[in-house]
N, C-alpha and C positions, 0 to 999 in steps of 0.2 A: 215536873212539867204539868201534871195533870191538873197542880193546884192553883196555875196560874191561866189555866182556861177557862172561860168566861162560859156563863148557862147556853146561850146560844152556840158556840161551839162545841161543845158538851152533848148537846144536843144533837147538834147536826152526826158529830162522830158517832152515836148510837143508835140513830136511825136508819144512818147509808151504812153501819155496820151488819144490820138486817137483812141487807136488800140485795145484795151483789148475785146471788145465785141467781136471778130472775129479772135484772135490772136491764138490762138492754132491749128484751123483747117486749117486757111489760111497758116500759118508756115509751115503747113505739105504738103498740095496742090502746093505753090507756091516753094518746095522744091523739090518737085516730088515723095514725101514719104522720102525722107533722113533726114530732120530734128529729126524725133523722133528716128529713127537708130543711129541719131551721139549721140541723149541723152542716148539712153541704151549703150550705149557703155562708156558715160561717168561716169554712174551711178555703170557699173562693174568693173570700177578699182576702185573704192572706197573701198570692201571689209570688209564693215560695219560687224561687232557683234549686235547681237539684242538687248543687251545694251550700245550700242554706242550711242553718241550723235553728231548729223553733223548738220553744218554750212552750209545752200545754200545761197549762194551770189547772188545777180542778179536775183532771185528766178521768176520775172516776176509774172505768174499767178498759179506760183507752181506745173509745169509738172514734174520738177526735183527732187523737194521736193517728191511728192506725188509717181515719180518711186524710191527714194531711199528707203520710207516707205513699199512697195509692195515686192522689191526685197529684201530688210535687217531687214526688220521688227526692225530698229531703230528708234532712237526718231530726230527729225528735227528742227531747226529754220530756217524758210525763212526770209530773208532779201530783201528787193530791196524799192528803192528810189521814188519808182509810188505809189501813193495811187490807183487811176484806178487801176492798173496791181495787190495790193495787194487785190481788192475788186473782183476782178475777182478768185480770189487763194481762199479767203473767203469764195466764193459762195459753190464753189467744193466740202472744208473742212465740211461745215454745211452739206453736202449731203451725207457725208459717217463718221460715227460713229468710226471709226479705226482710219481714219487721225485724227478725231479731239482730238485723246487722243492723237497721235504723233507727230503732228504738229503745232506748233508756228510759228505769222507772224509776223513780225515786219518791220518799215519802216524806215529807216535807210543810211547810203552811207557806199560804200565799203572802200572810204577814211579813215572815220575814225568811225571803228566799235566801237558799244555802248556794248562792253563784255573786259572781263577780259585777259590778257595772259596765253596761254594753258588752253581756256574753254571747249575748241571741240575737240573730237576724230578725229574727220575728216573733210578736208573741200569743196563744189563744188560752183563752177562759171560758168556762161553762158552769151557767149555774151559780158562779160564786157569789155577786157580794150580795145575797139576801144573808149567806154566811158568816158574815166579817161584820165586826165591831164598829170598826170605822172604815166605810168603802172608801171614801175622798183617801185616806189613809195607804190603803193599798192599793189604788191605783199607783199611787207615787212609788211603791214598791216595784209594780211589774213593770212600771215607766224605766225603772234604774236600769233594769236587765238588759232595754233592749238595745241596743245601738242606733245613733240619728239616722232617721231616715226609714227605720223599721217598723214592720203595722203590726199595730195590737186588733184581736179580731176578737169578740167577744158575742156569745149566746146567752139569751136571759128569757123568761118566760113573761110578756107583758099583760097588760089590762084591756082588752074589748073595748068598743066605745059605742054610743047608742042602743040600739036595740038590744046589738049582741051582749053585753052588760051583762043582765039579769039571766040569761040564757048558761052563761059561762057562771055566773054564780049557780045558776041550780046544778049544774055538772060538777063543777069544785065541791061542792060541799055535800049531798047528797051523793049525784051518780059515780066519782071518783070514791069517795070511799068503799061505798057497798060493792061496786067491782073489785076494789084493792083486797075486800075482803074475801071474795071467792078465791083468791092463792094463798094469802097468810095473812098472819097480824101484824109481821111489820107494815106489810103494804096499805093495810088498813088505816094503820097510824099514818105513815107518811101522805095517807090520801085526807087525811081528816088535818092535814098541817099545812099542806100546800095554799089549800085559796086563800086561808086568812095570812098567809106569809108573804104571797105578793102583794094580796091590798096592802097589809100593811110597809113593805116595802116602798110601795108605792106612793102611799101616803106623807112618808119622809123624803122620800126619793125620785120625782117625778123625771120622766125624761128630758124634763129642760137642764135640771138641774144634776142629774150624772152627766150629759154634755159639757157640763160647765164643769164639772171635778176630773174631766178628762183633759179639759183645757189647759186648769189650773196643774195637772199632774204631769203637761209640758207633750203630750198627744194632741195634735192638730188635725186639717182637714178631714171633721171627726163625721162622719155621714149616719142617719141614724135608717134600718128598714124593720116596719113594722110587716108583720109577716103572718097567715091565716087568720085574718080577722081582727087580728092585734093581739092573737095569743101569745105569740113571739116576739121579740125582737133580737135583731145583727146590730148590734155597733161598733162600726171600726175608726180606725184613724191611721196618722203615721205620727212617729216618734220624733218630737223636732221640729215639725214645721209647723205652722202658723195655724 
C-alpha cells in the first residue's frame, strides 16, 4: 500500500503523524480562535435528525465528529487516514460515554471509502482536498456515500482578498512558523507548509471552480461562506438536487 501513495499523500501522512499530541489546542491558538468557529459553522449546515447517520471525512482527532454528536445528537463514523490522528479521536471517545455509543472510527482514505453507495444521511470533510490527487475525483467519491437528498458540509482554509492579502502572507509564512516553533519541529514544518499549500491550492483550485466539481460530482444547491476575512471557508450543498 505504501508503494502506491503518491509524495503528496506521503507527505501529508508524516506531518499529521507529528502533530496529534497538541493538534486541537494549537489549531485553535495558531488561528487566533477561528479554527473551531469555521468548524461550528461547518457542523450547522449539516442539519442532522437524531437519527441520522453522518460520514466525517478527514475526521483528524474527531473535533468534528464529536461537534456533530453534541449539536444533532446523531450517530457518526469518523474516517481519516492517520492512525496518530485516530488515536488521539480515541482517547476523547473512551472519556465520554455518549460519544462512545455515537461514534465509530475507522481508518481509511477518502479516495476510495470502505462503505456502501447512499450509506450516510449526511456527509463532512475537513481540510482535505489540498490532500488528494485529484479533488474533482473525490468529490465523486464522497458524493457516492451519501444518499439523495443528503448535505455534504465541507471546511477548508481560504485566501484573504485586498489588503488583508499581504497581512495573511506575512503571518503564514513568517509568524505561523516561528510560533509552531516554540512547541516542536513538527509544528514548525507544518507552519512553514501551510501558506504555500493554499496558495497553491488555490491557484489550481479557485472557488469557482471546486463549486463547479461539486456540481459536476452530482451535489447541488452548493452555497459557498467565506468566513474571518476569508481565511476560511463552509461549503456545503445537498446530494441530488440541482
Amino acid at each position: 500500500m505504501e508503494a502506491d501513495r503518491s509524495e503528496r499523500k506521503q507527505h501529508a501522512l508524516d506531518m499529521f503523524g507529528q502533530l496529534p499530541a497538541h493538534y486541537d489546542e494549537l489549531g485553535a491558538l495558531l488561528s487566533f480562535g477561528q479554527d473551531p468557529r469555521w468548524r461550528r459553522a461547518a457542523v450547522a449546515a449539516v442539519r442532522a435528525a437524531p437519527e441520522d447517520r453522518v460520514l466525517d471525512v478527514a475526521c483528524g482527532t474527531g473535533l468534528v465528529s464529536r461537534a456533530l454528536i453534541r449539536r444533532w445528537s446523531c450517530r457518526v463514523v469518523g474516517l481519516d487516514q492517520s492512525a496518530p490522528m485516530l488515536d488521539r479521536a480515541r482517547a476523547a471517545v473512551a472519556a465520554d460515554p455518549r460519544l462512545a455509543e455515537r461514534l465509530e472510527l475507522v481508518e481509511g482514505e477518502a479516495e476510495r471509502l470502505p462503505f456502501a453507495d447512499a450509506e450516510f444521511d449526511h456527509l463532512t470533510f475537513t481540510y482535505l482536498l489540498r490532500y488528494v490527487d485529484d479533488p474533482a475525483a473525490t468529490l465523486r467519491e464522497l458524493a457516492r456515500v451519501v444518499k439523495p437528498g443528503g448535505r455534504v458540509s465541507s471546511l477548508e482554509f481560504c485566501l484573504p482578498r485586498g489588503i488583508w492579502l499581504p497581512a495573511w502572507r506575512l503571518y503564514t509564512r513568517i509568524g505561523l512558523p516561528l510560533l509552531g516553533r516554540l512547541d516542536s519541529s513538527g509544528w514548525y514544518a507544518a507552519g512553514r507548509f501551510l501558506g504555500p499549500s493554499i496558495e497553491g491550492f488555490y491557484r489550481e483550485w479557485p472557488l469557482r471552480r471546486q463549486v463547479e466539481a461539486w456540481h459536476a460530482a452530482g451535489i447541488g444547491d452548493v452555497r459557498v461562506r467565506r468566513m474571518s476575512l476569508g481565511g476560511g471557508v463552509v461549503i456545503w450543498g445537498t446530494v441530488g438536487r440541482p
